[in-house]
GUNURO-202267 format. One record per residue: residue in one letter; x, y, z of N, C-alpha, C in turn. Coordinates in steps of 0.02 Angstrom, whole numbers, plus 50000, padded with zeros to 5 digits. Atoms other than C-alpha are relative to their C-alpha. Layout:
AXYZXYZXYZ;...
//
This chain:
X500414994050000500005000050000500435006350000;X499454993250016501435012650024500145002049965;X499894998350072502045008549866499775003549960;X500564995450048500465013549777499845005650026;X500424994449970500275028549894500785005249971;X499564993950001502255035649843500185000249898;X500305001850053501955028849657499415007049992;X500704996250035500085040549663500635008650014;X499664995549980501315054249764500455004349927;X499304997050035502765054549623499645002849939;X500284997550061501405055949485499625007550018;X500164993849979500755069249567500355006249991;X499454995350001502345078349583500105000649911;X499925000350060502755075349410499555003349938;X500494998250038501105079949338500015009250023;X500204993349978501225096449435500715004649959;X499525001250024502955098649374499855003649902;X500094998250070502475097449192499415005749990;X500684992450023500925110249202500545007650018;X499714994449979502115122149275500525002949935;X499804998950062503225120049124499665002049934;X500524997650071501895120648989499685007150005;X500194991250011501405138849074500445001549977;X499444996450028502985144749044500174998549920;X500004999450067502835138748868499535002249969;X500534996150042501215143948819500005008250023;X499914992849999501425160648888500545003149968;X499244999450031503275161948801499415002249917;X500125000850079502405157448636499405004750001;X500614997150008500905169348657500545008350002;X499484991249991502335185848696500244998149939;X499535000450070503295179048562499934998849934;X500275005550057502135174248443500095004949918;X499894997450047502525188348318500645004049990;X498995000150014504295190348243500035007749949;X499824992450057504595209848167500565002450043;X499514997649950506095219448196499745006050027;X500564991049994504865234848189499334998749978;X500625002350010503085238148202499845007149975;X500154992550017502225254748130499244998849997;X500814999450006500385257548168499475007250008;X500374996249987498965270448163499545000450044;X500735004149941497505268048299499685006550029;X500384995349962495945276348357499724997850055;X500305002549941495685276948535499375005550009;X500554998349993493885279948584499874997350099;X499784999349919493835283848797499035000650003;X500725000549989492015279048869499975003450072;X499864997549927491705288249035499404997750026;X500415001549968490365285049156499415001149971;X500454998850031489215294049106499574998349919;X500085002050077489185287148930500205003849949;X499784997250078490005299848832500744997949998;X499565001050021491335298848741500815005449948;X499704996750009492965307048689500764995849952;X499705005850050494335298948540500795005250002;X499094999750035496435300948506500004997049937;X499625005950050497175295748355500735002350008;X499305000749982499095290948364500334996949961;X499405005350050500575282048285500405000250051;X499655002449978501545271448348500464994849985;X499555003250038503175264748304500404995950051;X499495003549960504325250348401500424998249976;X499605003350027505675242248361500424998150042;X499935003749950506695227648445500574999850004;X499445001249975508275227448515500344996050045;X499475008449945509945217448606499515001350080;X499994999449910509355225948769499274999850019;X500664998549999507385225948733499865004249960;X500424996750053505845234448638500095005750009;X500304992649969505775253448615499465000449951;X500784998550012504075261548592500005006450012;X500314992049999503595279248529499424999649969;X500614997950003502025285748529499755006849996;X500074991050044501565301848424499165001450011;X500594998650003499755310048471499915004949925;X500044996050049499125317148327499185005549997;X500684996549977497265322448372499604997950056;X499964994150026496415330748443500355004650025;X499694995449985497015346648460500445002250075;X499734999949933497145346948654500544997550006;X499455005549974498505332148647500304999549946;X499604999650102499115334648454500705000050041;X499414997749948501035334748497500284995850046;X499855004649932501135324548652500494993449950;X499535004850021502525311648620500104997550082;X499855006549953502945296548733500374993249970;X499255002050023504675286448732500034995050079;X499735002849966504765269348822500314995949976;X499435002650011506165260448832500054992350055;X500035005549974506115240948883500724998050035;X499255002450001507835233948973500004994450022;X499995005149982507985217348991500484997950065;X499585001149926508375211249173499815006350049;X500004995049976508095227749230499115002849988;X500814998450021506305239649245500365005949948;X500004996450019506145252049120499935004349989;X499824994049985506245268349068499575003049969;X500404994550067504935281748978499985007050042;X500144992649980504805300048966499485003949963;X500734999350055503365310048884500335006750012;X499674996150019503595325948804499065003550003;X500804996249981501795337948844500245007949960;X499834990650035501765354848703499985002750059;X500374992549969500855364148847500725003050032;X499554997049973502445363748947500884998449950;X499694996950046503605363248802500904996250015;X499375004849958504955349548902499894993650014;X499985008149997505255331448922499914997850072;X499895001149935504815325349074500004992350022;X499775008150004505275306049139499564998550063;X500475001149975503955297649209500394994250077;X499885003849941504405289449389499684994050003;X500395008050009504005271849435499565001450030;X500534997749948502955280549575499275001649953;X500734996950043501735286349418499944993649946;X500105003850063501905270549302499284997650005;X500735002849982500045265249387499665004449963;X500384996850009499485280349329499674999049929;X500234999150078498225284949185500285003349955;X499624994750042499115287049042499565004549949;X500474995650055498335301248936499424998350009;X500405002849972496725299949023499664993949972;X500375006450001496275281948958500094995950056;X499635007549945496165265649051500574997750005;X499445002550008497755262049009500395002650052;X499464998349955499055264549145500924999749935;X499304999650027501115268749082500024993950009;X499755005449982501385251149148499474995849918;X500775001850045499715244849017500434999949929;X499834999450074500505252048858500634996449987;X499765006250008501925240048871500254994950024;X500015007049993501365226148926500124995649965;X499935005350075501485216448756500744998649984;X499245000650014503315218248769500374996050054;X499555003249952503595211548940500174991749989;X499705006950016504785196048956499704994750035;X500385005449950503975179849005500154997450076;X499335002149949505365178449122499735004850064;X500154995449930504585192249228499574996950054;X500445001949964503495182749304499984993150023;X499935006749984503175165049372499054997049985;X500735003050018501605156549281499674992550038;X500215003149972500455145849344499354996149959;X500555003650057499195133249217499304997250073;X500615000949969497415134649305499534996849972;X500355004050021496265124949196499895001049928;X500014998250071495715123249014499195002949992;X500564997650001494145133948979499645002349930;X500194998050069492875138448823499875006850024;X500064995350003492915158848806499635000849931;X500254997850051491635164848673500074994949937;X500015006450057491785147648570500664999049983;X499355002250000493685147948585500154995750057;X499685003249950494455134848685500705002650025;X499404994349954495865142948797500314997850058;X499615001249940497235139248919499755005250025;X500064993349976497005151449079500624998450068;X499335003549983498585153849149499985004650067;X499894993449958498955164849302500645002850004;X499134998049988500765174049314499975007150047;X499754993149949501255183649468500745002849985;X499304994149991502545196649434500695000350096;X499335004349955504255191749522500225006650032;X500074990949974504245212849540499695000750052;X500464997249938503595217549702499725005449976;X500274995550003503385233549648499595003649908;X500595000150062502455231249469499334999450031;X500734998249976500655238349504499534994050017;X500695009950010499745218749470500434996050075;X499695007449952499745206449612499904993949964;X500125005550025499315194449485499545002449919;X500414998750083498835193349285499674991550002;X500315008750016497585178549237499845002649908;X500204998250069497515177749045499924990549970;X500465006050049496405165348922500445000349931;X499595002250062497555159448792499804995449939;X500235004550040496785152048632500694995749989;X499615005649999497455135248609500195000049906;X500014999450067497255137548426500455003749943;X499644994450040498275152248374500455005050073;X499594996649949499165158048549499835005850005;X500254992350015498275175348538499775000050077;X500294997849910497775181948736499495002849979;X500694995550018496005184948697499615002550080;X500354996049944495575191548878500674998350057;X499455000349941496725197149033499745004550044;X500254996949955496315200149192500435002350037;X499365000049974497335210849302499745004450071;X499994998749921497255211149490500335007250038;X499274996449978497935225149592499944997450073;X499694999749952498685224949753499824997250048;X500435002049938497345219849879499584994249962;X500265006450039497155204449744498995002149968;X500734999950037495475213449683500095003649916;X500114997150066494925214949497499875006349980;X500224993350000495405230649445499945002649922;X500174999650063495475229349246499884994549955;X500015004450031495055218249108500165002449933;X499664998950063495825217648925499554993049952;X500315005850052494815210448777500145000549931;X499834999750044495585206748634499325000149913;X500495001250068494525210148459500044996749948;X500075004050076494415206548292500804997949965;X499455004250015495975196548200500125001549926;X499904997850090496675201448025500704997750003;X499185002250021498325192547932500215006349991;X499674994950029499445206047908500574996649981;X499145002550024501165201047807499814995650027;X499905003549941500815185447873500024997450059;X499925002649918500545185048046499285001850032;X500664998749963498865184648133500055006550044;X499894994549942498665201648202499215002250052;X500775000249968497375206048329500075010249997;X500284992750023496525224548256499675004150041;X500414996149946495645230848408499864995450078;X500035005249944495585227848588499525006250044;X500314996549941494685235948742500234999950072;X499885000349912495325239948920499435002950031;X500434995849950494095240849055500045000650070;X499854998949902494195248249234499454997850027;X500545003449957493145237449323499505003750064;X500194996449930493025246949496499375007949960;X500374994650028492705263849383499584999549948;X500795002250088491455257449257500295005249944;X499744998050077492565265849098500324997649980;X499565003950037493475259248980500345004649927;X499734995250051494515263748834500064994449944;X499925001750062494475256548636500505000949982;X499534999150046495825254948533499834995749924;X499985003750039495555250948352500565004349924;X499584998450044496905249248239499645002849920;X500444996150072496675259048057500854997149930;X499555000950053498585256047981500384995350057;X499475003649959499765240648034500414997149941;X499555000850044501325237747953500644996350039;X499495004749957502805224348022500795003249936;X499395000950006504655227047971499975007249955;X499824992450037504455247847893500765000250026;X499344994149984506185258247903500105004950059;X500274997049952506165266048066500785003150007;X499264996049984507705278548083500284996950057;X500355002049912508125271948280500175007550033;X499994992449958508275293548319499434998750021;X500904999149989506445289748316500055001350082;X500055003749925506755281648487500535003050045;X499534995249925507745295948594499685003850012;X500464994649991507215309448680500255005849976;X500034994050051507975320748556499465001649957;X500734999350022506325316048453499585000350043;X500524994949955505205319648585500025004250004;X500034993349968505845334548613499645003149900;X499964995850038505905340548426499424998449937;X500385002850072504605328748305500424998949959;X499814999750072505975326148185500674993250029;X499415005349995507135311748169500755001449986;
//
């Protein structure tokens, strides 16, 4: 009887073992699942507020991938209030990273503290920490395979990964991973006191060059009943991207 009790034990271990590995691969392959050295896109964000109205950005935004990590600029272009506004983060692998945003009104670059990365960036749902998320390394975190579930007629891993960061805003991400195409079609993200404080829903799906891209998504603040749209209008993988794009000499000046 022992036998069969360190026998049920070792499969146990073993079985737990391998789920722990297969997060760390399906979440690998869901960050990694699209190969450009540069990305160049257009997108209209549409900001829902409580009340039900509504207020829209349009932007461009260019990345491109490097030895040390992704950088990411982000050019406002309308409307008028935020025309101008530029924003410059900088991914470092091993390390947290770095952005600074460049505001016409006050006409200077200013570098956003980790103390404000929670914050709303450019009043959407999005937090500084939010806008790149899609870049962080799988490695940041320690995943966890919670069960296999049907989302909206997709079948989906749902994985959980707590951030190895103490001081990254999430006490915990849970994201639904189609089994089908590795795409994160919904992520939930905890804060601090482990309560649901946003959700991320991925939209509609278009090949671009090749690669399944997902064309629109939605963040919503749970606690504050608003949310913010994003739907892409131009996406383009491997353009010419000067890399001045990506200093804060172009923030300061618009010009590469």
């Amino acid at each position: 009887m022992k036998k069969i009790v360190l026998i049920g034990a070792f499969l146990v271990v073993q079985t737990a073992v391998l789920f722990a590995q297969n997060a760390d691969e399906i979440v690998k392959a869901s960050r990694d699942r699209i190969k450009s050295d540069t990305v160049s896109t257009r997108s209209r964000m549409v900001i829902y507020a409580k009340d039900g109205s509504t207020t829209e950005r349009l932007l461009d935004q260019y990345s491109i991938d490097t030895k040390s990590g992704t950088r990411t600029v982000i050019v406002f272009q309308k409307p008028a209030s935020v025309a101008g506004t530029r924003f410059l983060t900088v991914e470092n692998k091993g390390k947290s990273g770095d952005r600074w945003i460049f505001l016409p009104s006050l006409g200077k670059i200013r570098r956003i503290s980790s103390g404000e990365s929670s914050g709303s960036f450019m009043g959407t749902d999005f937090s500084y920490d939010d806008v790149s998320f899609s870049d962080r390394d799988y490695t940041d975190d320690t995943h966890t395979f919670l069960r296999e579930e049907t989302l909206d007629g997709k079948a989906c891993w749902v994985i959980e990964s707590t951030p190895k960061d103490t001081t990254f805003p999430y006490s915990k991400i849970i994201s639904w991973i189609d089994k089908s195409n590795s795409v994160s079609v919904r992520v939930h993200l905890f804060d601090k006191k482990g309560e649901l404080s946003k959700q991320l829903d991925i939209g509609k799906l278009e090949t671009i060059q090749g690669r399944l891209t997902p064309m629109g998504m939605k963040m919503t603040s749970v606690q504050a009943k608003t949310s913010t749209e994003v739907k892409v209008e131009i996406m383009k993988y491997n353009d010419k991207i000067p890399e001045s794009v990506f200093t804060t000499r172009f923030l300061e000046t618009g010009r590469p």
